[in-house]
LUMDREN-817327 format. One record per atom (N, C-alpha, C): residue number from 0; residue in three letters; atom name; x, y, z. Coordinates in steps of 0.05 Angstrom, whole numbers, plus 5000, padded with zeros to 4 digits. Layout:
NODE, NUM, Ala, CA, X, Y, Z
...
END
This chain:
NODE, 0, Unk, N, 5163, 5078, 4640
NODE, 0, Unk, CA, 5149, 5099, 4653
NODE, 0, Unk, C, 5129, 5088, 4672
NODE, 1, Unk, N, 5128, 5104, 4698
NODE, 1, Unk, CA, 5113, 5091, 4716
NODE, 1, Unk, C, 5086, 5110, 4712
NODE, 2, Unk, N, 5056, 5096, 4720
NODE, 2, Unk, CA, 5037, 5112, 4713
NODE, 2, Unk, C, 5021, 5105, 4738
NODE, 3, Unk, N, 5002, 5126, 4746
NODE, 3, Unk, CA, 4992, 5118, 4776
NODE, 3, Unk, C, 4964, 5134, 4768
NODE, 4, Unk, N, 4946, 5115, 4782
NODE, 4, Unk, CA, 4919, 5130, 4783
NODE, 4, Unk, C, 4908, 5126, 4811
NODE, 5, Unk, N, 4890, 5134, 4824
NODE, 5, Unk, CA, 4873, 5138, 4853
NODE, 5, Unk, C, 4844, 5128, 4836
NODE, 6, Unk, N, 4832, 5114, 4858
NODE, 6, Unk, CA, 4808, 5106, 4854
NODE, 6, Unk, C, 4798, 5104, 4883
NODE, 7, Unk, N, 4771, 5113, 4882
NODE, 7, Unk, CA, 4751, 5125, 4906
NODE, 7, Unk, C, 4730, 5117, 4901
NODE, 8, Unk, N, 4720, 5109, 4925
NODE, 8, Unk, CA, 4684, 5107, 4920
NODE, 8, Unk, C, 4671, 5129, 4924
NODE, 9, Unk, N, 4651, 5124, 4904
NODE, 9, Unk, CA, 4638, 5160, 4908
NODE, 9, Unk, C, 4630, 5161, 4936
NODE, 10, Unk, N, 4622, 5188, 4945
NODE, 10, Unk, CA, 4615, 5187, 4970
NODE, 10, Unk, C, 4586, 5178, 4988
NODE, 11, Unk, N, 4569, 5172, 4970
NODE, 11, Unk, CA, 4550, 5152, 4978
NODE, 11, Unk, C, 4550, 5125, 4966
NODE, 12, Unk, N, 4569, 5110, 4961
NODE, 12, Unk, CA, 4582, 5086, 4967
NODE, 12, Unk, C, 4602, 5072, 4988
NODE, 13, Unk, N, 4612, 5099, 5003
NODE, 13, Unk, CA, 4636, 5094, 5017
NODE, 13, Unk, C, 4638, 5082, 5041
NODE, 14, Unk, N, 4626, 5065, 5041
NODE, 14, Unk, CA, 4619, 5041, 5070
NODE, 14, Unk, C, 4647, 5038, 5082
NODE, 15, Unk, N, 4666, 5028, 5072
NODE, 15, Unk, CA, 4691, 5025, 5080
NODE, 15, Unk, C, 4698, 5052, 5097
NODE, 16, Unk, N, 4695, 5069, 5080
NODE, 16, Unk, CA, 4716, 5101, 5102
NODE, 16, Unk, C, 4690, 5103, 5122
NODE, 17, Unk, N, 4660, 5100, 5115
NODE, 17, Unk, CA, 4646, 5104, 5142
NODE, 17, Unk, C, 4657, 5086, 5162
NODE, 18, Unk, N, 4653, 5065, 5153
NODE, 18, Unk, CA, 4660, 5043, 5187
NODE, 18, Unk, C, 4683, 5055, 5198
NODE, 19, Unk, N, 4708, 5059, 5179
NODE, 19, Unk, CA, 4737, 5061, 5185
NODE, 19, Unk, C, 4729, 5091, 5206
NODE, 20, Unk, N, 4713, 5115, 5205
NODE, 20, Unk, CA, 4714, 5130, 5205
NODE, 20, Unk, C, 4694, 5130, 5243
NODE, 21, Unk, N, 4685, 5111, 5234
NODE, 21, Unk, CA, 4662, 5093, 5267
NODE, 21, Unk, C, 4686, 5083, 5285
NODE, 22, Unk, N, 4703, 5072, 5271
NODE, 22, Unk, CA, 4725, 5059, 5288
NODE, 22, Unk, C, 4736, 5072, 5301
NODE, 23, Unk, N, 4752, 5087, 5285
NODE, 23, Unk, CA, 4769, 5109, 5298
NODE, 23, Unk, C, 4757, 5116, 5320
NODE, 24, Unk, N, 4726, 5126, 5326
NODE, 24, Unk, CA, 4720, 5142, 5341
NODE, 24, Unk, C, 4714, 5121, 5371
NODE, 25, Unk, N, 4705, 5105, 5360
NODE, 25, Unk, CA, 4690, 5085, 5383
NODE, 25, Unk, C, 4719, 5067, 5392
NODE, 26, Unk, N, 4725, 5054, 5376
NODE, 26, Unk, CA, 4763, 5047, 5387
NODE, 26, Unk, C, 4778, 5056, 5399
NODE, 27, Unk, N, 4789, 5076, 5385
NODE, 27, Unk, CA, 4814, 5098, 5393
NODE, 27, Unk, C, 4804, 5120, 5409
NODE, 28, Unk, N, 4775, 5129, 5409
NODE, 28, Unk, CA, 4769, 5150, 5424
NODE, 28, Unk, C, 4777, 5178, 5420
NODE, 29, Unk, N, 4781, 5181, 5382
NODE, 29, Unk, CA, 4788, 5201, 5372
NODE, 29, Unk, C, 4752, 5222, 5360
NODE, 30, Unk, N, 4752, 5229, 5372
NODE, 30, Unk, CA, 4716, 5249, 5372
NODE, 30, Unk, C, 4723, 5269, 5347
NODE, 31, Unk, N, 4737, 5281, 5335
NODE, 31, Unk, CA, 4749, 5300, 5315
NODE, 31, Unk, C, 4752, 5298, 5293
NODE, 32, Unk, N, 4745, 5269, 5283
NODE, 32, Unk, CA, 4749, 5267, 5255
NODE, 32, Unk, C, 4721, 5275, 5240
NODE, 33, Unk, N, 4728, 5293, 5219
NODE, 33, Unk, CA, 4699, 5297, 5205
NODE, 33, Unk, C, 4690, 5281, 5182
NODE, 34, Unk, N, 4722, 5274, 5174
NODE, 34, Unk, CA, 4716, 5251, 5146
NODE, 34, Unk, C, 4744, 5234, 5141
NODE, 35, Unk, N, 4738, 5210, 5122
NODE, 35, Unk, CA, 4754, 5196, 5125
NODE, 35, Unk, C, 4752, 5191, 5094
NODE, 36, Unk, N, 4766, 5189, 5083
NODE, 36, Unk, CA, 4764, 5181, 5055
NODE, 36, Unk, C, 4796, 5156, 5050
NODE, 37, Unk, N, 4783, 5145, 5031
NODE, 37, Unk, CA, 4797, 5113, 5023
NODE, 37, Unk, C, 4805, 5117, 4994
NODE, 38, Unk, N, 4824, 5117, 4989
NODE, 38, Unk, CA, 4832, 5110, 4957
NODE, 38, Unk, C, 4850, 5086, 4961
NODE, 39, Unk, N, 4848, 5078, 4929
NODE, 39, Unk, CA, 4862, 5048, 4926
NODE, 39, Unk, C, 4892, 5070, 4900
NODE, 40, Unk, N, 4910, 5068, 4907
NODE, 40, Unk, CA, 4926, 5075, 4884
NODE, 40, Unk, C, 4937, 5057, 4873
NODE, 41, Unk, N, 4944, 5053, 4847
NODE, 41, Unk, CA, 4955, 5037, 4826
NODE, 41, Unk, C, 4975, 5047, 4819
NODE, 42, Unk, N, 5004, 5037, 4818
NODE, 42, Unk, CA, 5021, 5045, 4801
NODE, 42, Unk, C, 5027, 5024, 4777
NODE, 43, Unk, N, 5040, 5031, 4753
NODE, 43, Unk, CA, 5041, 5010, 4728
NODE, 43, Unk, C, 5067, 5020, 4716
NODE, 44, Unk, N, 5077, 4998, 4708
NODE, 44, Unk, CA, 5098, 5000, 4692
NODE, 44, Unk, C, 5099, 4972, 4682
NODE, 45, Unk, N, 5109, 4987, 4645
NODE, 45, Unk, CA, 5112, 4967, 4629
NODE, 45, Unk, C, 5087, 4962, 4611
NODE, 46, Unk, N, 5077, 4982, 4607
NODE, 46, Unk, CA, 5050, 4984, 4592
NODE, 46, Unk, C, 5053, 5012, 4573
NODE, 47, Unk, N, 5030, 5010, 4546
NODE, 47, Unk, CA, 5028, 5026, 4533
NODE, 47, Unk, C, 5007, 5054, 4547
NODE, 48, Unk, N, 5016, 5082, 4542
NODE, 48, Unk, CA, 4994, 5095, 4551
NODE, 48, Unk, C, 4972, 5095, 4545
NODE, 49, Unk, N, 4970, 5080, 4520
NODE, 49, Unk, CA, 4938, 5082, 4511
NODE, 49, Unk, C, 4915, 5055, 4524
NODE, 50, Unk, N, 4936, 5037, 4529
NODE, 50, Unk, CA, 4927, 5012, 4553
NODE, 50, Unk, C, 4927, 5024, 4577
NODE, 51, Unk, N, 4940, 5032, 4584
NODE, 51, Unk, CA, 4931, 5050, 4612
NODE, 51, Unk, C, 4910, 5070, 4609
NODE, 52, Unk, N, 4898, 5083, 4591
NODE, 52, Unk, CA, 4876, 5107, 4591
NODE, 52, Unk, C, 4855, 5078, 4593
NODE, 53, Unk, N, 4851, 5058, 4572
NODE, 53, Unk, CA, 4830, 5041, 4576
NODE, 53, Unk, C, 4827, 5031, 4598
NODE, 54, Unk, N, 4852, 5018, 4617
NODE, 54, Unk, CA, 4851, 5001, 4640
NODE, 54, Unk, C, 4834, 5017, 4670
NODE, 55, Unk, N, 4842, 5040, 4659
NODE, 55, Unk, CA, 4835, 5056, 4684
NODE, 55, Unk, C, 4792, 5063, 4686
NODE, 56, Unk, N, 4777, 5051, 4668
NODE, 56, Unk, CA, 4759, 5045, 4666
NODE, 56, Unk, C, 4751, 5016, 4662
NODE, 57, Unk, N, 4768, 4999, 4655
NODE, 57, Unk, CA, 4762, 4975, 4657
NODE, 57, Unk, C, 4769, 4956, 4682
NODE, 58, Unk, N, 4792, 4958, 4689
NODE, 58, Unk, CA, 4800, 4947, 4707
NODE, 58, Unk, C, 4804, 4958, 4731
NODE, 59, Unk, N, 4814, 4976, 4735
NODE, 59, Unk, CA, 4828, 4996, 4765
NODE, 59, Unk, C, 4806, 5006, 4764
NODE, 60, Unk, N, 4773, 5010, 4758
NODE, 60, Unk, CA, 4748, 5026, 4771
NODE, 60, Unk, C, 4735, 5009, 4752
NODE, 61, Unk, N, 4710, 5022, 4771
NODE, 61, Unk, CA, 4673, 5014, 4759
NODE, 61, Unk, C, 4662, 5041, 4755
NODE, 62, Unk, N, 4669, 5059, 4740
NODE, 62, Unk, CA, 4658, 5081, 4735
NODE, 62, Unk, C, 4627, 5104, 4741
NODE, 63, Unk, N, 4619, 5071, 4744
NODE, 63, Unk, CA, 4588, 5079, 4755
NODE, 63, Unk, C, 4589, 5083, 4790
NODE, 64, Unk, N, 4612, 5074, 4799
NODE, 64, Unk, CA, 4615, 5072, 4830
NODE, 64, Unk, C, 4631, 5091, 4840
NODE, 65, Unk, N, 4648, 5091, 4820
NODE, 65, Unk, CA, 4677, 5108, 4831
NODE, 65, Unk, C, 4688, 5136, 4815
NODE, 66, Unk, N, 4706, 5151, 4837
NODE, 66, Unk, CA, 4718, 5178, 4834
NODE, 66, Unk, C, 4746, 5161, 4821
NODE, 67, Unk, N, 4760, 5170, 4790
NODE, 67, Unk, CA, 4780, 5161, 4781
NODE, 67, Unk, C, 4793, 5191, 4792
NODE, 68, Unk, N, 4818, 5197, 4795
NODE, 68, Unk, CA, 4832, 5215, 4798
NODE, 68, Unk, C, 4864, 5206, 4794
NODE, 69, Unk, N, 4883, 5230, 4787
NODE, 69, Unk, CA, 4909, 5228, 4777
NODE, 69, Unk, C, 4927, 5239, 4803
NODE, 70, Unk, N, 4917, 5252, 4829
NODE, 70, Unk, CA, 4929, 5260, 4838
NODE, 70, Unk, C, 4914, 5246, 4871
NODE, 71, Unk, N, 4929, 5253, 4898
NODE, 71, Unk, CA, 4914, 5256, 4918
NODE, 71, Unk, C, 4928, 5274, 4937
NODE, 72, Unk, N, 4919, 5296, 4945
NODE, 72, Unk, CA, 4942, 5315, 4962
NODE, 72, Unk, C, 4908, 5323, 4986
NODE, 73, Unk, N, 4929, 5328, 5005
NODE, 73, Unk, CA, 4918, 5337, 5024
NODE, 73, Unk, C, 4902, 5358, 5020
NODE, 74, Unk, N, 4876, 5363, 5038
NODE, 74, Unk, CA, 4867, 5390, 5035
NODE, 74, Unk, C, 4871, 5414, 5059
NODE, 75, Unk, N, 4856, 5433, 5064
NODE, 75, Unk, CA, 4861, 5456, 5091
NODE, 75, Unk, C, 4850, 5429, 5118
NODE, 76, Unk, N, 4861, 5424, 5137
NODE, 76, Unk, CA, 4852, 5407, 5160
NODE, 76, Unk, C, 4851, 5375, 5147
NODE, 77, Unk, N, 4867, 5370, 5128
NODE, 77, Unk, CA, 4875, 5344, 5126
NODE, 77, Unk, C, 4901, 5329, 5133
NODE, 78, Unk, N, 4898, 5306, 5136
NODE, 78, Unk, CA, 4927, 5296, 5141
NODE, 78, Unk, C, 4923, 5263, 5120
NODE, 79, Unk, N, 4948, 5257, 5116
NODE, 79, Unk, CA, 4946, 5239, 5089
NODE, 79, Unk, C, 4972, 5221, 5088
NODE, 80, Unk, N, 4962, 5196, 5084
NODE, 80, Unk, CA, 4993, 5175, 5082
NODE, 80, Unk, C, 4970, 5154, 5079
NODE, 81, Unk, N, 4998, 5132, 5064
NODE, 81, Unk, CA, 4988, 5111, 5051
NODE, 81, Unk, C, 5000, 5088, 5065
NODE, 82, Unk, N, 4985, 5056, 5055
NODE, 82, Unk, CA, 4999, 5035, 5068
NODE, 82, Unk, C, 5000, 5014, 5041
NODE, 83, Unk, N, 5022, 5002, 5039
NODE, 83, Unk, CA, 5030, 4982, 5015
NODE, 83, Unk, C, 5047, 4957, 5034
NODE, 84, Unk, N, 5037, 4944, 5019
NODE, 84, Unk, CA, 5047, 4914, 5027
NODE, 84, Unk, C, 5075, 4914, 5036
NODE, 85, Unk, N, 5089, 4901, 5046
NODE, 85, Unk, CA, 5119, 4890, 5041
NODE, 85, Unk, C, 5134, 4887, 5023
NODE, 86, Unk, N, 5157, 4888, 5019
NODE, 86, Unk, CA, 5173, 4875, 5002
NODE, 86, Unk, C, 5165, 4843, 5008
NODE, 87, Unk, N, 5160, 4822, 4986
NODE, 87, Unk, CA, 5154, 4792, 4989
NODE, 87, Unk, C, 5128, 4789, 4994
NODE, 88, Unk, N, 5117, 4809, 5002
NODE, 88, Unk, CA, 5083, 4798, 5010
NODE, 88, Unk, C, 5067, 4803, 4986
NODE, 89, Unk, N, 5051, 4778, 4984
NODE, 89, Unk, CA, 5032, 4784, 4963
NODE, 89, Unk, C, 5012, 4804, 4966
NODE, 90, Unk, N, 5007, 4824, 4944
NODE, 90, Unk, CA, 4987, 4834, 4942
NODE, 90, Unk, C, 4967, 4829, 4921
NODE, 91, Unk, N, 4945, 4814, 4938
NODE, 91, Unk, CA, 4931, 4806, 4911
NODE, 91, Unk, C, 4913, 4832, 4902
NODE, 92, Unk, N, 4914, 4855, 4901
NODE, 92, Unk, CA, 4895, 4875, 4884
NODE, 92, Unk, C, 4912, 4872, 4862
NODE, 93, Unk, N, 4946, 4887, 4871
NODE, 93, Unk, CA, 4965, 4881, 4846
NODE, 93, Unk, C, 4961, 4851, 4822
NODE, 94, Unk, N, 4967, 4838, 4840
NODE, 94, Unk, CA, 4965, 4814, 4824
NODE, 94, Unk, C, 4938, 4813, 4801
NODE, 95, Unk, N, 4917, 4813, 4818
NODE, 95, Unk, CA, 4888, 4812, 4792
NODE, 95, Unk, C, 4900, 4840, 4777
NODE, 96, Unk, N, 4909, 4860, 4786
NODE, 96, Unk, CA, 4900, 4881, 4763
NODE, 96, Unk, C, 4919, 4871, 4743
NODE, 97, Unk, N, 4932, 4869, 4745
NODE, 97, Unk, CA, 4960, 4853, 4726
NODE, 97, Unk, C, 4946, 4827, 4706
NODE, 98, Unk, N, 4935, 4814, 4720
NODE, 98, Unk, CA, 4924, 4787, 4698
NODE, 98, Unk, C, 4911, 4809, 4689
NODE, 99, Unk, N, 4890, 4823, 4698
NODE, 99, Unk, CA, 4866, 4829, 4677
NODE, 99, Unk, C, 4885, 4847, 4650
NODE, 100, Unk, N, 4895, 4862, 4658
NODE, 100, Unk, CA, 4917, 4877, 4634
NODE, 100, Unk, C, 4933, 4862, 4614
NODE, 101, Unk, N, 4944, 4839, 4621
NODE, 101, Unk, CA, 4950, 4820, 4611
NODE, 101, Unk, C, 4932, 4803, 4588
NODE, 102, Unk, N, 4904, 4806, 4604
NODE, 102, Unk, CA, 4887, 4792, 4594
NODE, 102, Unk, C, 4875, 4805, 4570
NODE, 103, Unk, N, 4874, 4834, 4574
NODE, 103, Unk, CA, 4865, 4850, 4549
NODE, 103, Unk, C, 4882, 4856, 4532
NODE, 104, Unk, N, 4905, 4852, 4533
NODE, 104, Unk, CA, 4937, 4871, 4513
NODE, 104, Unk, C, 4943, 4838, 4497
NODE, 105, Unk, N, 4945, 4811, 4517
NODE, 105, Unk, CA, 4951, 4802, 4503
NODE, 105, Unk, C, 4983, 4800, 4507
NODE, 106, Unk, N, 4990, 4813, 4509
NODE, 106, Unk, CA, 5023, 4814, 4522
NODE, 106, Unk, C, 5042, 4802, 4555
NODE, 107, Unk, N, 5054, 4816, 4548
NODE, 107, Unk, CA, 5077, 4816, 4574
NODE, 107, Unk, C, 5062, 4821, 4599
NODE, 108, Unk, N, 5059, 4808, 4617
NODE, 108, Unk, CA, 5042, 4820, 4645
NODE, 108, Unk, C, 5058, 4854, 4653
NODE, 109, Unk, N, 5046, 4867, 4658
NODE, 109, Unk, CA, 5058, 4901, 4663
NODE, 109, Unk, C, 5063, 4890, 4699
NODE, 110, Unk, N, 5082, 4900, 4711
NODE, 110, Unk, CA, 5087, 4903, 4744
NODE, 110, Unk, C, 5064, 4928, 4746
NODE, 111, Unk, N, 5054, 4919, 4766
NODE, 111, Unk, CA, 5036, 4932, 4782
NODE, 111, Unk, C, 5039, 4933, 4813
NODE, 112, Unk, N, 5034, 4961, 4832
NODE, 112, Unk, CA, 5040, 4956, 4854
NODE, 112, Unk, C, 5012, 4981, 4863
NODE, 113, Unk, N, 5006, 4966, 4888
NODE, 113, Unk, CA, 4985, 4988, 4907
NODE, 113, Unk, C, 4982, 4997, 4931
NODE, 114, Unk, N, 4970, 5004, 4935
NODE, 114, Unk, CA, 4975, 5029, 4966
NODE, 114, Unk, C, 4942, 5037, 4965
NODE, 115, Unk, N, 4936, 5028, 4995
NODE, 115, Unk, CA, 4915, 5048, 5006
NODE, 115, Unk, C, 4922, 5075, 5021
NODE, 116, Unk, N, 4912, 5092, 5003
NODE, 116, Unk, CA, 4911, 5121, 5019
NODE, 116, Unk, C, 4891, 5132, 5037
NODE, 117, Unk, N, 4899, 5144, 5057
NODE, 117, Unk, CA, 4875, 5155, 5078
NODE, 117, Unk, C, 4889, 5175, 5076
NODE, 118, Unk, N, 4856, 5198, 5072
NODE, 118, Unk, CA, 4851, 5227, 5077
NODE, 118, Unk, C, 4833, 5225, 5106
NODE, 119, Unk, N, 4842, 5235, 5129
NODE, 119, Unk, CA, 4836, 5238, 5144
NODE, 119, Unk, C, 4823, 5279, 5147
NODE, 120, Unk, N, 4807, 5277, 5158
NODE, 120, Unk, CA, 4793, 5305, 5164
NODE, 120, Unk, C, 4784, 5314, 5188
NODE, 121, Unk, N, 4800, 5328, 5207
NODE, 121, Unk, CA, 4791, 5340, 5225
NODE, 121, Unk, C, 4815, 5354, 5245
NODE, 122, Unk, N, 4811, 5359, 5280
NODE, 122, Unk, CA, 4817, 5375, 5292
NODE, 122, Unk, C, 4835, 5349, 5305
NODE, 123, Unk, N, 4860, 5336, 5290
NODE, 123, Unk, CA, 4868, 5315, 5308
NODE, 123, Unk, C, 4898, 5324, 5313
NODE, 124, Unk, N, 4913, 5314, 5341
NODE, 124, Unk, CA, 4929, 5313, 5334
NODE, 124, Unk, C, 4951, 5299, 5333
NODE, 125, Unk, N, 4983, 5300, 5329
NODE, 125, Unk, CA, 4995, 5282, 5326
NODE, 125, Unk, C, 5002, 5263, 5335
NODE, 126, Unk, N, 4995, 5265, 5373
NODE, 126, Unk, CA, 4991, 5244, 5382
NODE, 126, Unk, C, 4968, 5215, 5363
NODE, 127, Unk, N, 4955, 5235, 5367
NODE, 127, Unk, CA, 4924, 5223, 5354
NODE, 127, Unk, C, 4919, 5205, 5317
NODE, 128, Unk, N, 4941, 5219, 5304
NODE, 128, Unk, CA, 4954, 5216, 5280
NODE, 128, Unk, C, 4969, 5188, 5277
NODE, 129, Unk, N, 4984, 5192, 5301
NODE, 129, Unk, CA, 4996, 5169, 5302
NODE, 129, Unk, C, 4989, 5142, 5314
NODE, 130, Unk, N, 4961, 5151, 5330
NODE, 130, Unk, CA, 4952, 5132, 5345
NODE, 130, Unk, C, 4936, 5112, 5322
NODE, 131, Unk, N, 4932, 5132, 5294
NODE, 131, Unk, CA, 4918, 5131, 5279
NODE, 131, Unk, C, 4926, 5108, 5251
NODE, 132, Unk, N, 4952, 5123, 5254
NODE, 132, Unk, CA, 4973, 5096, 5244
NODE, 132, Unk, C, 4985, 5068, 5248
NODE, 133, Unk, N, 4979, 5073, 5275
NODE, 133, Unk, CA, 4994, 5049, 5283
NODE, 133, Unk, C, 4973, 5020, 5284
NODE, 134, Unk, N, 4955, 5039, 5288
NODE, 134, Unk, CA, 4913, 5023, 5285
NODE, 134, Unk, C, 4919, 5004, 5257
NODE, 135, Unk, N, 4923, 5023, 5245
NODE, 135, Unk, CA, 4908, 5014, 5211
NODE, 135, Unk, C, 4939, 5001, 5197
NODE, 136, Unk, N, 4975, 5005, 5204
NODE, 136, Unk, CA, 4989, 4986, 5200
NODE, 136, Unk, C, 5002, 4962, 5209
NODE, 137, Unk, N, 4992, 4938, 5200
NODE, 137, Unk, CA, 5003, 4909, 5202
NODE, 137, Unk, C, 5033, 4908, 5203
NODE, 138, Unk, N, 5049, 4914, 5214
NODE, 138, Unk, CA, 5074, 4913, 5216
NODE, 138, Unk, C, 5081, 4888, 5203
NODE, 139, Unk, N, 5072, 4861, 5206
NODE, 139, Unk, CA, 5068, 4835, 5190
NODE, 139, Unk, C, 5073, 4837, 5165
NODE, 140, Unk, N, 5052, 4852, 5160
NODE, 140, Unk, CA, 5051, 4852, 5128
NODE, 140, Unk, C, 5046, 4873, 5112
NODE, 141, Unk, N, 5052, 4898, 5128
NODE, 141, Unk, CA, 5047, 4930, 5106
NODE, 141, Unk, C, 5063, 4950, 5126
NODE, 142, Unk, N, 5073, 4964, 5110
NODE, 142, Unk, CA, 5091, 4989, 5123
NODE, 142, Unk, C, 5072, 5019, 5104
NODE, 143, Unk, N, 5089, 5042, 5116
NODE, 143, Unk, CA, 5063, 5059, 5106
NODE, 143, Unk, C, 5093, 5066, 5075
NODE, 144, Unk, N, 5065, 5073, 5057
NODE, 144, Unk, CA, 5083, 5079, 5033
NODE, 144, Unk, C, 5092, 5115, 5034
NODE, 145, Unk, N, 5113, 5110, 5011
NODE, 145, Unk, CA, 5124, 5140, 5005
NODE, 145, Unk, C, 5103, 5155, 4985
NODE, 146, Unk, N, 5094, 5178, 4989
NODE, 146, Unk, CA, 5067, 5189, 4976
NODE, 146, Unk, C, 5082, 5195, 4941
NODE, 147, Unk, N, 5107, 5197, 4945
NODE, 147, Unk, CA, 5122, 5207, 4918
NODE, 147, Unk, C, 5118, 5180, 4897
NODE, 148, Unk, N, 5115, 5193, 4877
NODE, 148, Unk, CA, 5113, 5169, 4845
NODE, 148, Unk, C, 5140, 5163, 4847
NODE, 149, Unk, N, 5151, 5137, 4845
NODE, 149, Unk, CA, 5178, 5127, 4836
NODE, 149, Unk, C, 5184, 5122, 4809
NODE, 150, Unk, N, 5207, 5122, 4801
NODE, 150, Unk, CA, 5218, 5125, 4777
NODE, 150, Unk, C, 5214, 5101, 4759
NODE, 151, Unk, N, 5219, 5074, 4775
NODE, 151, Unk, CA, 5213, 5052, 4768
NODE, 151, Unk, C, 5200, 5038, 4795
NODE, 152, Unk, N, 5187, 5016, 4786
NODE, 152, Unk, CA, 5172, 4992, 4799
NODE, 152, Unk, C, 5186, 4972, 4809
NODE, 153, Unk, N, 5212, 4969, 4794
NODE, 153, Unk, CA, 5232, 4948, 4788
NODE, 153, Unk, C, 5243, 4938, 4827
NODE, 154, Unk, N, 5248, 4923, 4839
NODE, 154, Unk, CA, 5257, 4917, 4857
NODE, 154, Unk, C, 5283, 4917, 4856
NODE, 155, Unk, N, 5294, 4934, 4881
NODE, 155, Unk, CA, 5330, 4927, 4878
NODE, 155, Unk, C, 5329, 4920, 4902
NODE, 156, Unk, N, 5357, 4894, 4914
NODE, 156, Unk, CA, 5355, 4885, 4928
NODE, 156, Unk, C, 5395, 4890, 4925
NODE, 157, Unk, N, 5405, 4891, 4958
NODE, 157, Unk, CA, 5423, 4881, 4953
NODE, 157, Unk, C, 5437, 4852, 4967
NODE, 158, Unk, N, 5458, 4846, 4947
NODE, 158, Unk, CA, 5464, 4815, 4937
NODE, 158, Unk, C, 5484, 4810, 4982
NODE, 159, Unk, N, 5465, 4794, 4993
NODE, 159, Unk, CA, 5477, 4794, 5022
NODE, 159, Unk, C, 5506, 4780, 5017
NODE, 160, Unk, N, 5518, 4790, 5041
NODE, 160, Unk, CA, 5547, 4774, 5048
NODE, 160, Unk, C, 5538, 4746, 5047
NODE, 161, Unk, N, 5563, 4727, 5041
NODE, 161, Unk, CA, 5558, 4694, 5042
NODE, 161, Unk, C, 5555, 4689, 5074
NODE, 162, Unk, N, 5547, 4673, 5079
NODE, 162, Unk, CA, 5540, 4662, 5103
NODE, 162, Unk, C, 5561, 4653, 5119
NODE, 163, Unk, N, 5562, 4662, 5146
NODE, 163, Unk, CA, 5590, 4638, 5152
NODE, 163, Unk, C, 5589, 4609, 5165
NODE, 164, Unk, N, 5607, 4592, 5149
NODE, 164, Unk, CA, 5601, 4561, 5159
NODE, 164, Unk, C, 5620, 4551, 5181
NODE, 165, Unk, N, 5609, 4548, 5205
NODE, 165, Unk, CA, 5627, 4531, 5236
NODE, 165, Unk, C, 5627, 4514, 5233
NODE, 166, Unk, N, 5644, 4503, 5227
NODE, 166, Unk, CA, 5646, 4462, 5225
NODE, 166, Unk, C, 5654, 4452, 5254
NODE, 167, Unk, N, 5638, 4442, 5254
NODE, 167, Unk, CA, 5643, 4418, 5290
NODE, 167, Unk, C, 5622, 4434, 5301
NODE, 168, Unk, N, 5601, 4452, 5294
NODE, 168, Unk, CA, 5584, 4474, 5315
NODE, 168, Unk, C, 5563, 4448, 5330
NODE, 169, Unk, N, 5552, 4430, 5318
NODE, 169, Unk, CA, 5535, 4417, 5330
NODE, 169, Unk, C, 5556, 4393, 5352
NODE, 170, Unk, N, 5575, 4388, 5342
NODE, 170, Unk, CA, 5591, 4366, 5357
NODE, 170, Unk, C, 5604, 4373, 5387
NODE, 171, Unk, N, 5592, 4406, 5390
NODE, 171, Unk, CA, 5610, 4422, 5427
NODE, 171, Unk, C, 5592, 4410, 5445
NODE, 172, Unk, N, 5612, 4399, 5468
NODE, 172, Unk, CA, 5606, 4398, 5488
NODE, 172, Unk, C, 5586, 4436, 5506
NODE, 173, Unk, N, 5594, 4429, 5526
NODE, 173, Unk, CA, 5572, 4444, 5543
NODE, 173, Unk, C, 5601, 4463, 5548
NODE, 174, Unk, N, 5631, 4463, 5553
NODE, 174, Unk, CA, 5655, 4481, 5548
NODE, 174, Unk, C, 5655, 4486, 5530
NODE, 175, Unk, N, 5659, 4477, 5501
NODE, 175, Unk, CA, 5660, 4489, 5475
NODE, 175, Unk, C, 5638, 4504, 5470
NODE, 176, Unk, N, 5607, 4498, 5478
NODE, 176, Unk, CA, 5595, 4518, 5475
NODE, 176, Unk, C, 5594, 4549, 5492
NODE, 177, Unk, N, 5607, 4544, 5510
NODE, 177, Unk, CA, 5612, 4570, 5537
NODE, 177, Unk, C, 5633, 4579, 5517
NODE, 178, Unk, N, 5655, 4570, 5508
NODE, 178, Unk, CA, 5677, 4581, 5494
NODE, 178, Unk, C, 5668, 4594, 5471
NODE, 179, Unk, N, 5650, 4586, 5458
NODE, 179, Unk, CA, 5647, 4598, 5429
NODE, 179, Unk, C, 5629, 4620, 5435
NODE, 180, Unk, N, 5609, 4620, 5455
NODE, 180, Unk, CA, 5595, 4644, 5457
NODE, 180, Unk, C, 5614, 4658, 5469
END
């Protein structure tokens, strides 16, 4: 079972969505945003639920800092999407939350995977939305995630065709290479 929590800085901690929220405006030249809010989401699999009720105050938040929440949906004049790493790219939030779970259970490391969410707030529009996206995703190294919980964590990949081997490819003249292209 896959289990997911949202974690937020309360809102007089939230330095991150302020700047992010300065950017937008002074960068992109978007005047309309009224708020910007940042969650970190966690998904887990391969863990007990009762390790997950603990982790989500020990590890995935600082309680004294942060909004824990089970859900994140848009509100009236919001717009909302997340960004997660690549397939192959490390994510080190995943990674630490994983040792530390490990570290307390004593067990099997649990797969962990994360996503920053932005709640955006105001009179923007899709031009503007998008101008908004393209700002804040690294094509490099993060694509935006699917807001839906998945069933599993598990990676499927499929198994590529074999490669094909040209024997003599380095030995063509300057004709054999005109011929083969």
């Amino acid at each position: 079972m896959v289990y997911r929590i949202f974690v937020e800085k309360k809102p007089e901690l939230a330095n991150e969505a302020a700047a992010l929220k300065n950017e937008l405006s002074t960068l992109l030249g978007i005047r309309n945003i009224d708020s910007v809010r940042l969650l970190n989401r966690y998904d887990v699999e391969n863990i007990e639920e009762e390790l997950f009720v603990y982790a989500k105050k020990t590890v995935f938040s600082e309680p004294q800092l942060d909004i824990i929440s089970d859900a994140a949906e848009a509100g009236d004049g919001e717009r909302i999407f997340a960004i997660e790493a690549l397939p192959g790219q490390f994510d080190q939030r995943a990674a630490s939350a994983a040792e530390c779970i490990q570290l307390i259970s004593q067990k099997e490391r649990p797969t962990v995977k994360t996503a920053k969410v932005y709640i955006i707030k105001g009179e923007i529009s899709d031009e503007e939305f998008a101008a908004i996206k393209t700002y804040l995703i690294n094509p490099v190294e993060s694509r935006e995630a699917s807001l839906d919980l998945p069933e599993t964590l598990a990676a499927c990949y499929v198994k590529p065709e074999p490669v094909e081997i040209i024997d003599g490819f380095i030995a063509l003249d300057a004709e054999g290479l005109a011929a083969f292209v």
